[in-house]
Structure formats: structure tokens, C-alpha cells
N, C-alpha and C positions, 0 to 999 in steps of 0.2 A: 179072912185072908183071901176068899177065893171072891168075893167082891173086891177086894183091893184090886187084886188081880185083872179081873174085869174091866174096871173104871181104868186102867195102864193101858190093858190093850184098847182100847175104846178111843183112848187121848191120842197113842199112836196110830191107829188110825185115820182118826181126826186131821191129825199133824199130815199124815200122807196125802190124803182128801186135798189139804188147801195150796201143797208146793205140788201135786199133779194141776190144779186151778190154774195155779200163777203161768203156769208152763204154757197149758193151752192157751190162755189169755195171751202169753209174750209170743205164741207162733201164729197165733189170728193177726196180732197186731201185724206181724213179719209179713205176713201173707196180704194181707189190707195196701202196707206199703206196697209190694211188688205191684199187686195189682194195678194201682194207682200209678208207679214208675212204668208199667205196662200200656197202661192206658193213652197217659202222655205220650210216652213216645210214639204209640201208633197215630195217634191224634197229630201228632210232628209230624210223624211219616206221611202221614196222609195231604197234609198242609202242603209239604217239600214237593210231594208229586203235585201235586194241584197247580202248584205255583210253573210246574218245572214245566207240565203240560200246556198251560196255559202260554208260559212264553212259546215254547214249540210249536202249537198252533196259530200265535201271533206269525211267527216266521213264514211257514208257510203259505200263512192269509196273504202276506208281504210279498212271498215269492210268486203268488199265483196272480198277482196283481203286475208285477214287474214282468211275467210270462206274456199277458196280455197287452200291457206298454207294447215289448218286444217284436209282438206281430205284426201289432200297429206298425209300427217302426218299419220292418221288413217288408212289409206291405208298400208303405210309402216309398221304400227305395227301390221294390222292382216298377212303380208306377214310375219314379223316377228315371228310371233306368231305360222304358222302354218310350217316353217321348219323345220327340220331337222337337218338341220346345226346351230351353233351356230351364229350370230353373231361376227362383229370385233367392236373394241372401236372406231374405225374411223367412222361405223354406226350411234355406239351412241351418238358420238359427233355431227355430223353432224346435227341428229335429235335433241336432245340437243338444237343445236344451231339455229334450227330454230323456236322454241318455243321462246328464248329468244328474237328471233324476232319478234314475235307476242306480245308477251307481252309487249316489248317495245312501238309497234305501237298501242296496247291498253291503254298500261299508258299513251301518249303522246295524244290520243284522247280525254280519260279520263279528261286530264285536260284541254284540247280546252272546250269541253262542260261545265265544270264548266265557262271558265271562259264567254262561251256563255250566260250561264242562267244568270249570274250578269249581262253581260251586254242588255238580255231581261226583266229579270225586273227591272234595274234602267230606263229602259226606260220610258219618260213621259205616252206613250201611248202604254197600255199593246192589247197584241195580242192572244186570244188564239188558234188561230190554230197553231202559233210557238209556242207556251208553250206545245199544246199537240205532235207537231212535236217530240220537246225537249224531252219532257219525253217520245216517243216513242225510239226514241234513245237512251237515257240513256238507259232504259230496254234490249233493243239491245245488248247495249254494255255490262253491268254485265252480261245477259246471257254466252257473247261468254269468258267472262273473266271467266265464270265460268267453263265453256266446255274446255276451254284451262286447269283449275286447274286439271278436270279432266283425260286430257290427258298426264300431267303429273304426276300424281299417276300411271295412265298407264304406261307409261313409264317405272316407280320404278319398276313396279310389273314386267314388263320384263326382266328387269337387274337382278331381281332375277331369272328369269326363265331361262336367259341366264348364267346367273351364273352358276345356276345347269348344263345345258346345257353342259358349260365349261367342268365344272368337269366331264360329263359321258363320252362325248367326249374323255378326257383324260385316264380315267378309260379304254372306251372301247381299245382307240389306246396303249396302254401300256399292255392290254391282248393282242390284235392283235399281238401287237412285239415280246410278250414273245413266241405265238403260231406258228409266224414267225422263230422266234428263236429257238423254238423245231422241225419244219416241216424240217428247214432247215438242222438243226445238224441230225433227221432222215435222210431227202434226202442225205447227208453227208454217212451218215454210212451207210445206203442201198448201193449208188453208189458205195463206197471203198472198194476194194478188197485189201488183205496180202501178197506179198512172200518176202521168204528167201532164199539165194542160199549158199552151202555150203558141204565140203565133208562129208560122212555119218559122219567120226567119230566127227568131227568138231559138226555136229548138235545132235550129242546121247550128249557128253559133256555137250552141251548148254540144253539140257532136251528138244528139238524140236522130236527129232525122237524116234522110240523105237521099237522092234524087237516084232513080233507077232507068236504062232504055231513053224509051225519045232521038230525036235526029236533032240535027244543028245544033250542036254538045247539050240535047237533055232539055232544051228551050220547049219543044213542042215535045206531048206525046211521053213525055216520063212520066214514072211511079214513084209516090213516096215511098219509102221505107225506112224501117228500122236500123240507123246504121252500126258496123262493125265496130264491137269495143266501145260502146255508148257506156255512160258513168252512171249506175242504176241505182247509185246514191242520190240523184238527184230526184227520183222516182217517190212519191208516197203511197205506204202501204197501206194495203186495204183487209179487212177481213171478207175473203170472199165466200161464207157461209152465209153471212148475215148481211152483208153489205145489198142496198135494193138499189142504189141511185147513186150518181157521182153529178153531186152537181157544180156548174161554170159559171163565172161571172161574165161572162158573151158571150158569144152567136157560134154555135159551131160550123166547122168548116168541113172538117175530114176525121175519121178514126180510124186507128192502123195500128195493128194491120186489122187487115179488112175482117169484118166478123157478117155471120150469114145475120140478117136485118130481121131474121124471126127469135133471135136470142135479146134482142134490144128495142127502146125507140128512144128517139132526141126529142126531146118536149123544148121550144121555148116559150121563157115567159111572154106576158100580154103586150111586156113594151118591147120585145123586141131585144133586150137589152144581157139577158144571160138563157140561161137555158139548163137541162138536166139530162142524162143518159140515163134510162130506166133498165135496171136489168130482170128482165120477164125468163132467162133461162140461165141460172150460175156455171151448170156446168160446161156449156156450151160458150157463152163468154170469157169467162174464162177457162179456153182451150192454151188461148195463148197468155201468160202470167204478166206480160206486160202491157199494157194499153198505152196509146197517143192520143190523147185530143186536141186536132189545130182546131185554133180558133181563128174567127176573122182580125 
């Protein structure tokens, strides 16, 4: 009996022994999952920041790059601002077109970050130091979107300023020309000098000459001269910078009005037959702008 007894309690023990086994075994294994459901998810979490960081410093990389555009940009518009010169359109497109870069790289960050924040808060497990990361960025970024609208209002107000610009620019260059135009047509007519060559009676007819003084009306004892209201159209111009010689096809006779004999000489040729006015002092011959030379 008391072995029987033995061997009962022994088996119940046994029997206890192996459903405490099964127990631990089924709570290792409970435990094994968590761990596991644990793990993943940190390994998720960890992923989601990585991923989430990573765009947030893409943006930033973005915005520091669009900071520096910016300067650029402002930079170019006070150089603008304080010249002189007008501006060309190829400027303002240029700059123009780099705004439109900017703003591009702002709209296209613009919407990364939206679609960042949906996918920060449909996240199971909310974070707020991204959250306030996030909205430190957003704020960022409206600022600089704002500063860009700015700068192109700037811009406007240049175009008009270079507009005006334009215009004085042109105003002034079109005075310039017309003053070019008068300096020149002076310099013109200062430098030109007039003769005519021709026998007295020849130039009394034409109304160039005309008899001065003398007794027995002008027969004896007159002066030629140059007469009133002569047609100076008939006269040919001379440039009297450059001009050394006026030469004749005959003999000369008389030059008038009279010039002092140390600003000139009469050369004739060897036959007699024409001859040449040398002029040895310009500014002194031409004191008087018009010259006569009778011929024989």
C-alpha cells in the first residue's frame, strides 16, 4: 500500500512537472513574440525618423541654397538701382529667371513638407520634437516665400525705374546728337573758306565785285571791292585747315580784299599761262572767309 501510494504521489507530481513546462514554454514563446513585435517596430520607428530627417534636411539644404540665390539677386538690384546706365532686358530676364527658380524650389518644397506632416501625423506614434522641427520649417519657408514676393515687387519697381531710365537716356542721346549736329555744322563753317576766280568784268556782271572811290565816276583811282549782297552761292568751298593752294587756269590779276603778302605768294607757271595762290599762313588768310581772284 504505502508503495502504491508512492508511485500516485510521484505520477502527480510528474503530471504537475510537465503543465508548469508547457506554461513556461507558452510564456517564453509570448515573450519571444513581443520582443520581436518590439523590435520591428523600433527598427520602423527608427526608419520613419531617418527618412523624416532626411527630407528636413533636404529642405533646408534647399532653403540655404534659395538664401544665397536671394542675395545674389538683391545684390544685383541695389547695383541696379544705383547706376547710371540703364539696364538691358537680357539683365532682366536673366534675373526674372532666377526668381522663377526660386519660387519653383519653394513650391516643390512647399509641398514635400505638406506631404511630410500627413505622413507625421498619421503616424501611430506622435513625435514632438518633429512636429515642432516641422513647423519650424514651414515658418521658414513662408518667410522666404515671402521675401522672394518681395523681391519681386522690387524688381517691378525697377523696371519702372529703368523704364524712365530708358527714356532719359534717349532724351539725353538725341540732345547730344542734335548738339553734335550743330557743333559739327559750326566746326563746318568755321573751317570753310569761299573763292571765286574770274575776269573783273565777268565778276562786276555776277554782282561779286564792285568799283570803290576814284574821280571821273570811278574811271581813275578806284578800289575794287567786294560788293553788297554778292550771291555766295557762287563762291567754292574750301577746307581751310588743309587746304595749301588754290590753283588758276591764268594769270592773275588782283586778290581781294587785300591780304598782308606774308600770309601768301602767286606762283605762275613756266608758260605764263595759269598760275597758283600758295597759302604759307591759314589763319591769317583766311581772316577774311571770302576770297576774289581777278584774272587777266
Amino acid at each position: 500500500m504505502r508503495i502504491a501510494a508512492i508511485l500516485c504521489i510521484c505520477a502527480i507530481i510528474a503530471v504537475g512537472c510537465n503543465t508548469k513546462s508547457d506554461e513556461l514554454e507558452k510564456q517564453n514563446a509570448e515573450l519571444q513574440a513581443k520582443s520581436n513585435e518590439l523590435y520591428k517596430e523600433l527598427t520602423n520607428r527608427d526608419e520613419f525618423i531617418g527618412q523624416v530627417m532626411e527630407s528636413i534636411n533636404g529642405m533646408h539644404e534647399n532653403l540655404e541654397g534659395t538664401r544665397v540665390k536671394e542675395q545674389v539677386l538683391l545684390n544685383q538690384t541695389d547695383k541696379l538701382e544705383g547706376t547710371k546706365k540703364a539696364s538691358s532686358a537680357e539683365i532682366r530676364q536673366n534675373m526674372l529667371g532666377q526668381i522663377a527658380d526660386i519660387d519653383s524650389t519653394l513650391t516643390s518644397d512647399k509641398k514635400k513638407l505638406a506631404d511630410l506632416q500627413t505622413k507625421v501625423k498619421s503616424y501611430k506614434t506622435q513625435f514632438a520634437s518633429l512636429n515642432k522641427m516641422i513647423a519650424n520649417l514651414k515658418q521658414t519657408l513662408d518667410e522666404r516665400e515671402a521675401s522672394i514676393t518681395q523681391l519681386q515687387g522690387r524688381i517691378a519697381e525697377l523696371e519702372g525705374v529703368v523704364t524712365q531710365k530708358t527714356m532719359m537716356v534717349a532724351q539725353r542721346d538725341s540732345t547730344i546728337n542734335v548738339q553734335q549736329g550743330l557743333i559739327s555744322k559750326q566746326t563746318s563753317k568755321i573751317n570753310t573758306g569761299y573763292y571765286i576766280i574770274g575776269t573783273r568784268r565777268e565778276l562786276k556782271e555776277k554782282g561779286i565785285i564792285a568799283e570803290e572811290g576814284g574821280f571821273l565816276w570811278g574811271l581813275f583811282g578806284s578800289t575794287t571791292i567786294l560788293a553788297n549782297g554778292f550771291n555766295s552761292s557762287l563762291f567754292t568751298p574750301i577746307d581751310k585747315t588743309t587746304a595749301t593752294k588754290i590753283d588758276v587756269d591764268r594769270n592773275i590779276s588782283e586778290i581781294i580784299p587785300k591780304r598782308n603778302l606774308a600770309c601768301y605768294s602767286a606762283t605762275e607757271s613756266a608758260d605764263r599761262r595759269s598760275a597758283s595762290v600758295v597759302i604759307l599762313k591759314s589763319d591769317q588768310f583766311w581772316q577774311d572767309n571770302y576770297v576774289v581772284i581777278i584774272t587777266n
